[in-house]
C-alpha positions in Angstrom: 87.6 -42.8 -62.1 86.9 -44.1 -65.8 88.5 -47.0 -67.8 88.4 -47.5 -71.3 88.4 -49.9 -74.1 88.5 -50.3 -77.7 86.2 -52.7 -79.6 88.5 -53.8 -82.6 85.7 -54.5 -84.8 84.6 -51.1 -84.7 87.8 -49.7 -85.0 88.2 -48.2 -88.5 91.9 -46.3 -87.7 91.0 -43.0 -88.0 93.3 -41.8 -85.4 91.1 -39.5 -83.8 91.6 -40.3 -80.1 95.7 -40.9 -80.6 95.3 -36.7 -82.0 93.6 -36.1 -78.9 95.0 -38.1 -76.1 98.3 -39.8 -77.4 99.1 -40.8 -74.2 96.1 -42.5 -73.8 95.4 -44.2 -77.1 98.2 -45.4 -79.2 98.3 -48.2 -82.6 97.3 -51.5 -81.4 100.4 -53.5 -82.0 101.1 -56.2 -84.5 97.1 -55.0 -86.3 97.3 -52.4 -88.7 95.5 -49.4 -88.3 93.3 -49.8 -85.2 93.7 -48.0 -82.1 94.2 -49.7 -78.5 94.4 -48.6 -74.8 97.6 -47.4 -73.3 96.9 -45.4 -70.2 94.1 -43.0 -69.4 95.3 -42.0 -66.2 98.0 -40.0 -68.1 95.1 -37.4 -69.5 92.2 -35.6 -67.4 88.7 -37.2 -67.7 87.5 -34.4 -70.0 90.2 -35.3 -72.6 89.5 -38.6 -72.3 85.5 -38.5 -72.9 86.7 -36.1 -76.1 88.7 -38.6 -77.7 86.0 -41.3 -77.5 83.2 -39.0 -78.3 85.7 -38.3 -81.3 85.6 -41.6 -82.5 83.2 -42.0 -85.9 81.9 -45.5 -85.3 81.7 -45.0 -81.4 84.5 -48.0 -80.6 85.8 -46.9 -77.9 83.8 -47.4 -74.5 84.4 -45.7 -71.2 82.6 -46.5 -67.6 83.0 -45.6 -64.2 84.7 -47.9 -62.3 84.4 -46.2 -58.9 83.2 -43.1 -56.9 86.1 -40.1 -56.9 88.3 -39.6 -53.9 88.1 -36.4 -52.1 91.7 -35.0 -53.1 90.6 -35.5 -57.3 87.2 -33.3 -56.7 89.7 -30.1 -55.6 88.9 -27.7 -57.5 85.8 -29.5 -59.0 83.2 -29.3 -56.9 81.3 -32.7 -54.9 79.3 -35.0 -57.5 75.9 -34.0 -57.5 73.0 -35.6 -59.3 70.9 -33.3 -61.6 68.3 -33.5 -64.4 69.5 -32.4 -68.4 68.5 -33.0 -71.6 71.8 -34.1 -73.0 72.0 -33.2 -77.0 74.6 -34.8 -79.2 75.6 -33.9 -82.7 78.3 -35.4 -85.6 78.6 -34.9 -89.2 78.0 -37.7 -90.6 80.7 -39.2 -93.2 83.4 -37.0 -92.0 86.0 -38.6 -92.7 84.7 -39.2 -96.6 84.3 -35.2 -96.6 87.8 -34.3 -95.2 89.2 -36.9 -98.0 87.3 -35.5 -100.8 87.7 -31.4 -99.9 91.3 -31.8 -98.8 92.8 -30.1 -95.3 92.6 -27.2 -96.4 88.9 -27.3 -97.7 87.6 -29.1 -94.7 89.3 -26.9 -91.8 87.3 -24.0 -93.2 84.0 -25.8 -93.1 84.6 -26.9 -89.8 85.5 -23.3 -88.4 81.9 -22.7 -89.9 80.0 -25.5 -88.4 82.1 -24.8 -85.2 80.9 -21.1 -85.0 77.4 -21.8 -86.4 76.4 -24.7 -83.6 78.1 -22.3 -81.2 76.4 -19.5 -81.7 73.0 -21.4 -81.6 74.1 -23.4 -78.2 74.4 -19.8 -76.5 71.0 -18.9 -78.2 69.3 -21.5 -77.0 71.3 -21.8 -73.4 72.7 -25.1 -73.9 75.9 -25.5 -72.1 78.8 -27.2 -74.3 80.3 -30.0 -72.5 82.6 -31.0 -74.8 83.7 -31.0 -78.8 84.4 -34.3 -80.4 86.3 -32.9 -83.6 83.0 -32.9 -85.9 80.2 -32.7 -83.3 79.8 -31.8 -79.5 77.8 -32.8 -76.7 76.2 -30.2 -75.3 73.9 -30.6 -72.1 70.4 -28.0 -71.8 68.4 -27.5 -68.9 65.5 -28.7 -70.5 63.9 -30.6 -73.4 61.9 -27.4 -75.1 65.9 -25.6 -75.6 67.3 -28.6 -76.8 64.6 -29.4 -78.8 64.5 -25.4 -80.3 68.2 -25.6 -80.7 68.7 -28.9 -83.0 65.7 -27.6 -85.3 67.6 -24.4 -85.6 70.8 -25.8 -86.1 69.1 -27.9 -89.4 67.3 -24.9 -90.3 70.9 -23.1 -90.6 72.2 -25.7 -92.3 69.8 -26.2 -94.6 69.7 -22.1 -95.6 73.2 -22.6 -95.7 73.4 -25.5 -98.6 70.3 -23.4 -100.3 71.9 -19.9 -99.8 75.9 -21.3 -100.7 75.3 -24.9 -102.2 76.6 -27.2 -100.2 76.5 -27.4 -96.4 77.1 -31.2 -94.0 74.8 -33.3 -93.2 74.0 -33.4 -89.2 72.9 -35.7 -86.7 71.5 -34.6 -84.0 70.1 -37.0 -80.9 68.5 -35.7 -77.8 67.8 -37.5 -74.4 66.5 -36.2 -71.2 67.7 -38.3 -68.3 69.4 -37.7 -65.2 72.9 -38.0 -64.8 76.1 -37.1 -62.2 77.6 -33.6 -62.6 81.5 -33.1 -61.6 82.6 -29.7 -62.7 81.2 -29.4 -66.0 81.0 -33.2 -67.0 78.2 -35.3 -66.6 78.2 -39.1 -66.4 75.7 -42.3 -66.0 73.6 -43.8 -68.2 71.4 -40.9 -69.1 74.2 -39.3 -71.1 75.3 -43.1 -72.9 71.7 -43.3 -74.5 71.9 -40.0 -75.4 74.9 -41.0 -77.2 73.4 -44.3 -79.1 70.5 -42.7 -79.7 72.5 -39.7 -81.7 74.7 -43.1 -83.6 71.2 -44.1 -84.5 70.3 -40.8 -86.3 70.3 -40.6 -90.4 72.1 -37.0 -91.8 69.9 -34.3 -91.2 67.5 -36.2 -88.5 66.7 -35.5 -85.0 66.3 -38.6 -83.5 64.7 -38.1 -79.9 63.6 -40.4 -77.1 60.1 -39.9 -77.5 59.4 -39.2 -73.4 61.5 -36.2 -74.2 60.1 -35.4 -77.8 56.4 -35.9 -76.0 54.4 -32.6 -75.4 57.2 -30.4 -77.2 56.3 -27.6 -80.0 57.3 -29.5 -83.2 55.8 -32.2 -85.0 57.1 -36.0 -84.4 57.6 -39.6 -86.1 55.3 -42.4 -84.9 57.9 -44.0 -82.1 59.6 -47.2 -83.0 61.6 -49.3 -80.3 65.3 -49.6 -80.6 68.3 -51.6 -78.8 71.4 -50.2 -77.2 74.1 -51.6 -76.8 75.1 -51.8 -73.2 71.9 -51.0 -71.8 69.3 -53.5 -70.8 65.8 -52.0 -71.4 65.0 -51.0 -75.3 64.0 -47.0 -75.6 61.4 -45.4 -77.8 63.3 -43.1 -80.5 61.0 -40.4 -83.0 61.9 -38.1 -85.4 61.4 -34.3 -85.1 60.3 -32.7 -87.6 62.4 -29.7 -88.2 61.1 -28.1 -91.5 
């Protein structure tokens, strides 16, 4: 089972986990426009990991508090452990772009991006394991596809803005690790650096842990060290060159 919290200070109100799970996530109360915890055990697990995977600055935190009882794995299938290369992408400044191209303007672009990542997960064989309102997390049996598929999905992007003018800029951050597979979801730390290491990631970058990045096709950074929050040991991040 997972729990959740909100970091305030991270919190910028955008409201995206309320739209998702408003049973879960509601207005903290007496603080204007910051989200708090109200009860996940009122949405499935997969809703909940979408709202928090939907939030821009990454405030909201979920663990695993304890191992799932045999009647919640009906239908799911036993956890097993298993080895992925877990990709993460986000447009970055989304909530700038929605402001300054208007509903309208901005649920077009985002049927395109929508189609355009999707297409290129099925391409590439990555399995989508779940959309976070401007990005997904998408989980590929190994580093080569998820590598090929996040320098395709710049490539696109960048025909795109020199084809029609204008196309977002993507983040894109890979990690292969191991992880705990219920159904389609996958959990454990593996799949939480996967996730920092994507925050880490400039528009238009492919920020990689460089075990992963190592002995792969297309050119990389010199590594550089980083921190993440929440996990002990600091990881080796490079850039992949995608042009």
């Amino acid at each position: 089972m997972l729990k959740a919290r909100v970091d305030r200070h991270k919190c910028i109100g955008a409201g995206n986990c309320i739209t998702i799970a408003p049973t879960a996530f509601d207005w903290r109360v007496g603080e204007s426009a910051k989200a708090d915890v109200v009860d996940v055990e009122t949405v499935d697990e997969d809703v909940l990991r979408e709202a928090a995977l939907s939030c821009p600055t990454q405030a909201i935190e979920i663990e695993e508090v304890d191992e799932l009882l045999p009647w919640q794995l009906r239908g799911k299938g036993a956890p097993r452990r298993v080895e992925r290369t877990f990709v993460f992408t986000d447009i970055v400044k989304s909530t700038q772009l929605v402001e300054a191209l208007g509903d309208e303007a901005w649920q077009g672009l985002i049927r395109w991006h929508d189609e355009t990542l999707r297409s290129l997960f099925v391409a590439h064989r990555g399995e989508e394991v779940a959309a976070t309102g401007d990005g997904f997390f998408v989980a590929f049996e190994s580093p080569d596809e998820a590598l090929a598929c996040a320098v395709a999905i710049q490539r696109r992007f960048d025909e795109q803005r020199r084809s029609q003018g204008f196309a977002p800029q993507v983040r894109i951050g890979i990690h292969a690790a191991g992880a705990t597979q219920v159904g389609r979801n996958f959990t454990g730390r593996g799949v939480h650096e996967a996730a920092r290491i994507s925050a880490l990631a400039e528009g238009s970058e492919i920020l990689a842990s460089r075990d992963t990045a190592a002995g792969g096709r297309f050119p990389m950074s010199e590594p550089r060290v980083v921190e993440i929050r929440g996990i002990s040991d600091p990881i080796e991040v490079v850039s992949v060159a995608w042009k």
